[in-house]
N, CA, C and O of each residue as an XYZ file, in Angstrom:
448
protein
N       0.860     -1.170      0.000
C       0.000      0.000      0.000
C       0.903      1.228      0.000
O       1.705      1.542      0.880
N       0.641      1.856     -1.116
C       1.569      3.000     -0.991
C       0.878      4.481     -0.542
O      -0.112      4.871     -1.160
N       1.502      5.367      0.674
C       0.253      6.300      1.230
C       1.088      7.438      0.859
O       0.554      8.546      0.908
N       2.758      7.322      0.365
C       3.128      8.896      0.460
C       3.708      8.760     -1.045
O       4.058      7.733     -1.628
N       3.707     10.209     -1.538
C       4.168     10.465     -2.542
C       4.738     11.124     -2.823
O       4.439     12.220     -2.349
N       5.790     11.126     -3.614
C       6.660     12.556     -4.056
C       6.383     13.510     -5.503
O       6.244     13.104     -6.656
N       6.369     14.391     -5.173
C       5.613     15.593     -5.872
C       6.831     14.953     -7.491
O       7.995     14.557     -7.429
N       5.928     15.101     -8.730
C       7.113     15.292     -9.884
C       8.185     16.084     -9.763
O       9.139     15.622    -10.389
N       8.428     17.152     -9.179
C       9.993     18.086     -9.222
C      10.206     17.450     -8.267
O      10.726     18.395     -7.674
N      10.295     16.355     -7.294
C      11.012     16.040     -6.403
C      11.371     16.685     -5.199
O      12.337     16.255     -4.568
N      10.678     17.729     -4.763
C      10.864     18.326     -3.746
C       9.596     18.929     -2.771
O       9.787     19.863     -1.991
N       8.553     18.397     -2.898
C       7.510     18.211     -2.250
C       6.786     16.984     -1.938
O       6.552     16.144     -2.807
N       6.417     16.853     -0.687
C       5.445     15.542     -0.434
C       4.089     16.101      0.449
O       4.025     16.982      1.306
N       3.193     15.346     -0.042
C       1.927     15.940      0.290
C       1.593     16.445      1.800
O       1.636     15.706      2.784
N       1.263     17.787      1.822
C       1.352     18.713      2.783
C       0.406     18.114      4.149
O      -0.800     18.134      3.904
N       0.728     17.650      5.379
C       0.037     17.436      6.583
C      -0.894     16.039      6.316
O      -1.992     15.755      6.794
N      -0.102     15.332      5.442
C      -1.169     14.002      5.333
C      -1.347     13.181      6.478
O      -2.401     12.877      7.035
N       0.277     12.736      6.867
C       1.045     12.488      7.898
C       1.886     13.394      8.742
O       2.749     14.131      8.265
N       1.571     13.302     10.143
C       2.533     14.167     11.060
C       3.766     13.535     10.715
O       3.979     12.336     10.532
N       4.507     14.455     10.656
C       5.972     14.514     10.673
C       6.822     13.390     11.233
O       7.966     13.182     10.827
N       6.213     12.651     12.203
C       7.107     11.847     12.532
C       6.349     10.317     12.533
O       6.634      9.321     13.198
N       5.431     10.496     11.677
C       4.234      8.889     11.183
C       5.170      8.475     10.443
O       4.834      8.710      9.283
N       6.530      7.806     10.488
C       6.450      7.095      9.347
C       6.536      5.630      9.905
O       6.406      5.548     11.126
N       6.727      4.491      9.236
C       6.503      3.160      9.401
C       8.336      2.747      9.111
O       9.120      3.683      8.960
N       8.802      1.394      9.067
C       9.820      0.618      8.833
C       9.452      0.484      7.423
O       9.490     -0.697      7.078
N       9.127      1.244      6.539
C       9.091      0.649      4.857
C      10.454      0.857      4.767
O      10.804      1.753      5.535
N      11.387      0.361      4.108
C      12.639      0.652      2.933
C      12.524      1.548      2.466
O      13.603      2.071      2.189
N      11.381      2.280      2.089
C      11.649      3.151      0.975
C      11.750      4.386      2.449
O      12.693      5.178      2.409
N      11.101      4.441      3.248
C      11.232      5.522      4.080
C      12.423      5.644      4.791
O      12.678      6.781      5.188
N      13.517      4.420      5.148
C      14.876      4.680      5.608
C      15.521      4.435      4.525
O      16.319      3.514      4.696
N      15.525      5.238      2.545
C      16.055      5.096      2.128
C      17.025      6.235      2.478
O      16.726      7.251      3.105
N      18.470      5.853      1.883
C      19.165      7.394      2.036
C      18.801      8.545      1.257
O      19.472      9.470      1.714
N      18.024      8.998      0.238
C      17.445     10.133     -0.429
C      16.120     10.260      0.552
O      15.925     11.467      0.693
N      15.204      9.563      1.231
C      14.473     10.128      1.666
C      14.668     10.820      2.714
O      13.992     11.781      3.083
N      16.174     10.076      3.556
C      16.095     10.467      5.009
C      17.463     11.681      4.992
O      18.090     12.007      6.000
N      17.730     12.261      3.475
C      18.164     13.930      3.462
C      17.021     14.296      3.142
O      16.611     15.068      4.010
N      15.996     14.088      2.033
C      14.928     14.994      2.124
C      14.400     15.580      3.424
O      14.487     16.767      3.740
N      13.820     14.566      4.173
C      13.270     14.944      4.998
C      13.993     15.914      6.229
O      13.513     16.850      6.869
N      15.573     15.176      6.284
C      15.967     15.944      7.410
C      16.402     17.270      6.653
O      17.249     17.746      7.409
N      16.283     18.072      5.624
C      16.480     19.373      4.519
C      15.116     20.213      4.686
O      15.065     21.443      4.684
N      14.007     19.332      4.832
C      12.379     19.965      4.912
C      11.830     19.481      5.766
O      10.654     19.371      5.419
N      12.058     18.884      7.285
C      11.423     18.771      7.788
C      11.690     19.336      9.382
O      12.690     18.930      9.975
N      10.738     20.305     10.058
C      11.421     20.787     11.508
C      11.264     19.790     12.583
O      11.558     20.319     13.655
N      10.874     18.405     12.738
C      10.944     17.698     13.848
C      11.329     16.501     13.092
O      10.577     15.527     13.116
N      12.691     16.467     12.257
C      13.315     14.915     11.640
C      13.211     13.975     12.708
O      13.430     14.445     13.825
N      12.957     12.879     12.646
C      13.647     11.833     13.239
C      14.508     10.659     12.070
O      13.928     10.011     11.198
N      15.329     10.643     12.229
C      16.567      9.695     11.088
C      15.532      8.303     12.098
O      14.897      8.157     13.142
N      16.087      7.368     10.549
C      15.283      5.953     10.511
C      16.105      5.233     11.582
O      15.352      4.390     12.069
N      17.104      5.186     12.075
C      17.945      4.718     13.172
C      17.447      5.064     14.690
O      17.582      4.347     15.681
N      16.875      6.269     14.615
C      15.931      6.463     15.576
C      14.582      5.995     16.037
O      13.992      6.338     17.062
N      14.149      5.063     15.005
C      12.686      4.519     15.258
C      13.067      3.549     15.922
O      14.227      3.357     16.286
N      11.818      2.628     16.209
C      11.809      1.101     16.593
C      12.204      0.177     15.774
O      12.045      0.090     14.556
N      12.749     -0.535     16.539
C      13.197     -1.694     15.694
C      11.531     -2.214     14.896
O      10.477     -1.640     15.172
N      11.629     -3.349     13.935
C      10.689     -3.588     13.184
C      10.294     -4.528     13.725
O      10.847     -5.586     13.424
N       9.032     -4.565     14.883
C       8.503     -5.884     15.690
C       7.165     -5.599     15.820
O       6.803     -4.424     15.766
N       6.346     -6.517     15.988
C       4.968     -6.653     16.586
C       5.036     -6.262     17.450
O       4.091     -5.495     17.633
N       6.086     -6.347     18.756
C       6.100     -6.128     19.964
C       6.595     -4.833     20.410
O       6.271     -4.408     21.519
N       7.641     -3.926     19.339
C       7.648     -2.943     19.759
C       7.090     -1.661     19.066
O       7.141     -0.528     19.545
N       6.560     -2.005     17.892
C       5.917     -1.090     17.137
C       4.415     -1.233     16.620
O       4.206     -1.660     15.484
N       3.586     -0.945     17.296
C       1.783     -1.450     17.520
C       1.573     -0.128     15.791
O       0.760     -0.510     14.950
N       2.018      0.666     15.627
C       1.956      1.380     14.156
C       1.695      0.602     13.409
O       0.589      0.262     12.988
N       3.066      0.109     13.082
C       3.266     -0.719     12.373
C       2.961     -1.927     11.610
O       3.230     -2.102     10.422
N       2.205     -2.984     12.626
C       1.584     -3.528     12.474
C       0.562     -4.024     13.011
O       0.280     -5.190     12.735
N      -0.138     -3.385     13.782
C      -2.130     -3.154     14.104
C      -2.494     -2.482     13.264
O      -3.215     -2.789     12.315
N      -1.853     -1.097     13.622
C      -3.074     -0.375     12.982
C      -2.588     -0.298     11.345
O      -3.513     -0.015     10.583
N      -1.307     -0.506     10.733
C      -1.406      0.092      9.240
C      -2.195     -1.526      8.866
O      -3.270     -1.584      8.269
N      -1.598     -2.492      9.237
C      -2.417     -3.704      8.650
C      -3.921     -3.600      8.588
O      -4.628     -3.991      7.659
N      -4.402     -2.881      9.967
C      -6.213     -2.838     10.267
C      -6.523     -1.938      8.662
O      -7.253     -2.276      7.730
N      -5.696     -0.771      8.808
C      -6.056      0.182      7.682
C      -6.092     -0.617      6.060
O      -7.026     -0.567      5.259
N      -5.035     -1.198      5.926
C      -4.760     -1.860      4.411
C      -5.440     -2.645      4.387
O      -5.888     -2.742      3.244
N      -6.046     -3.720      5.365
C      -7.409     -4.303      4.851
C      -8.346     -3.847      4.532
O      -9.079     -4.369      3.693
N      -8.647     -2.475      5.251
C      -9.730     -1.597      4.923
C      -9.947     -1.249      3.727
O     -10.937     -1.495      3.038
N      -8.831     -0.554      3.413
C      -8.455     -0.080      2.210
C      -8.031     -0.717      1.019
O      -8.020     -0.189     -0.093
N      -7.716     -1.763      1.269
C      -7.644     -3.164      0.008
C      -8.977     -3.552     -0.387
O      -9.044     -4.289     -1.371
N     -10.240     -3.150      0.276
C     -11.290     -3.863     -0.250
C     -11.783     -3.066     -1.569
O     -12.801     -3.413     -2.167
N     -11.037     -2.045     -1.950
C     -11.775     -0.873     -3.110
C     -10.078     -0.528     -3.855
O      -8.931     -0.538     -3.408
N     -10.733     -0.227     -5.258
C      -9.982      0.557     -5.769
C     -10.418      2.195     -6.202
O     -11.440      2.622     -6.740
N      -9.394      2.777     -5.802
C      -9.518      4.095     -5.603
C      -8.950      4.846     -7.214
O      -7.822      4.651     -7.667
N      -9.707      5.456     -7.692
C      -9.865      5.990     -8.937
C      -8.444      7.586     -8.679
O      -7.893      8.203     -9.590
N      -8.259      7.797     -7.144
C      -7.867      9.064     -7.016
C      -7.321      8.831     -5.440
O      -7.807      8.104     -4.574
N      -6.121      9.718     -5.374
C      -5.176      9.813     -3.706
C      -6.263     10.450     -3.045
O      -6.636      9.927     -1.995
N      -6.867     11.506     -3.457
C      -7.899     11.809     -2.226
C      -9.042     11.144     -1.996
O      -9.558     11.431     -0.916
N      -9.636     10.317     -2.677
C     -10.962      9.096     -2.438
C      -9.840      8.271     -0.970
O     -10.247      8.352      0.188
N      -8.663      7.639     -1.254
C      -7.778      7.149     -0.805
C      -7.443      7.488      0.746
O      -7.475      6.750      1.730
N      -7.147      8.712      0.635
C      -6.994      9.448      2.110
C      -8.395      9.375      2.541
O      -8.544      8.537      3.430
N      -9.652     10.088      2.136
C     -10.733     10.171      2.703
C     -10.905      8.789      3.523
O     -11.368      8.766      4.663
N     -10.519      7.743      2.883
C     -11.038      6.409      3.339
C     -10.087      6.291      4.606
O     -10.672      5.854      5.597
N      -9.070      6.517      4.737
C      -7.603      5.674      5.147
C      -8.659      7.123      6.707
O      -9.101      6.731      7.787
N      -8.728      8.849      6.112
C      -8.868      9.384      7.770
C     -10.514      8.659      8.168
O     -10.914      8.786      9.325
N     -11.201      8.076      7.356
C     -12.384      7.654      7.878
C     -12.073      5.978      8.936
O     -12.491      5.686     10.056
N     -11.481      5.450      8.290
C     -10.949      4.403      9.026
C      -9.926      4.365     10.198
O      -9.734      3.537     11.088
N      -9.401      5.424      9.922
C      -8.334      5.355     11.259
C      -9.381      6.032     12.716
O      -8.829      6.274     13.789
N     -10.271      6.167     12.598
C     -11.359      6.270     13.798
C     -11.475      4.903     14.574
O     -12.636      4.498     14.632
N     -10.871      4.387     14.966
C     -10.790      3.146     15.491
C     -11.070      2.830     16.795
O     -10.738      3.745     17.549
N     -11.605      1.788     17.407
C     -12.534      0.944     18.693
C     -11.465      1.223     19.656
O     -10.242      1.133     19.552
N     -12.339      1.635     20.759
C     -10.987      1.705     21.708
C     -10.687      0.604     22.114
O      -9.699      0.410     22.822
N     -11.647     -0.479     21.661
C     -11.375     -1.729     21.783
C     -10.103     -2.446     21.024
O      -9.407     -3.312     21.555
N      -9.937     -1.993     19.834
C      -9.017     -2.443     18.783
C      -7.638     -1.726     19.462
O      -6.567     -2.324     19.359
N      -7.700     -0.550     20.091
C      -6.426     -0.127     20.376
C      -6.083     -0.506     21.777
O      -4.885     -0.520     22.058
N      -6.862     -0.783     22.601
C      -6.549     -1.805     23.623
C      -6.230     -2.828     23.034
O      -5.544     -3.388     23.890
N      -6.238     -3.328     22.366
C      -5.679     -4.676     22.236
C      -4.659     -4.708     21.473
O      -3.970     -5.725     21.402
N      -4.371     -3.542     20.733
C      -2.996     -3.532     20.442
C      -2.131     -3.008     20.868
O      -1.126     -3.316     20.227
N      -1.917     -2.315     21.670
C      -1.231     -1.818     22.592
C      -0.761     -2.811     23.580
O       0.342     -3.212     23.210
N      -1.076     -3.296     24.524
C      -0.651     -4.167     25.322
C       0.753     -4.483     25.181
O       1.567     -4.120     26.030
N       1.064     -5.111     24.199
C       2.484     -5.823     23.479
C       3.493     -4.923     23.391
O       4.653     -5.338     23.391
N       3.262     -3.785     23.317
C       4.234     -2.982     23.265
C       4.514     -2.119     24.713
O       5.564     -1.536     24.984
N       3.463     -2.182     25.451
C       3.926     -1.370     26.629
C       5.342     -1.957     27.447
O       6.359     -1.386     27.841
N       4.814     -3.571     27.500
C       5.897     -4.600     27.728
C       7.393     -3.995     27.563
O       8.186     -3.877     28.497
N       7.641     -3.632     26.217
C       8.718     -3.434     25.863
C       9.482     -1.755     26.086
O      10.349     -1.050     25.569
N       8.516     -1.729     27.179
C       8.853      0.032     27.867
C       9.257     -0.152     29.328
O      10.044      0.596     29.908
N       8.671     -1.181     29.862
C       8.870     -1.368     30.960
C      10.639     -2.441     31.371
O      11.193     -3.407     30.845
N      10.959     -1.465     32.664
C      12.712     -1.993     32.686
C      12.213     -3.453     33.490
O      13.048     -4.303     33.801
């Protein structure tokens, strides 16, 4: 599922889609051109060495909620990025039930 994009001149990505520091463990987001872009245009960088390691257990992002979302969003094809977003901010309204239960697994890995 691809959610970000880079503008054709290469020096824009779509304005407040994602807060600044949403990104996930994709490859393409700790590539080395993305992670000067961002730290060149962005005022709260975090470099990809700074995230979580890539686990169920320490990153509930990652995989609860973008998986909950891409099923969502796998059930349609979207003619257009904004049909796309509309769906992705309508769905991320999520059960506090669903985020209790994903959470749990990761608090674990906060505690000494």
């Amino acid at each position: 599922m691809v959610l970000g994009i880079v503008a054709s001149d290469s020096n824009k990505m779509p304005p407040d889609f994602f807060r600044p520091n949403e990104k996930d463990g994709a490859p393409a987001h700790a590539s080395k051109k993305v992670q000067e872009f961002w730290k060149g245009n962005m005022a709260s960088f975090w470099p990809a060495d700074f995230w979580p390691y890539s686990s169920p257990d320490a990153n509930p992002l990652d995989f609860a909620v973008w998986g909950f979302l891409e099923c969502k969003t796998n059930k349609t094809s979207y003619l257009s990025v904004e049909a796309l977003k509309a769906t992705i901010t309508k769905e991320w309204d999520m059960s506090e039930d669903f985020i209790k239960t994903a959470v749990p697994p990761f608090v674990h890995v906060l505690k000494p």
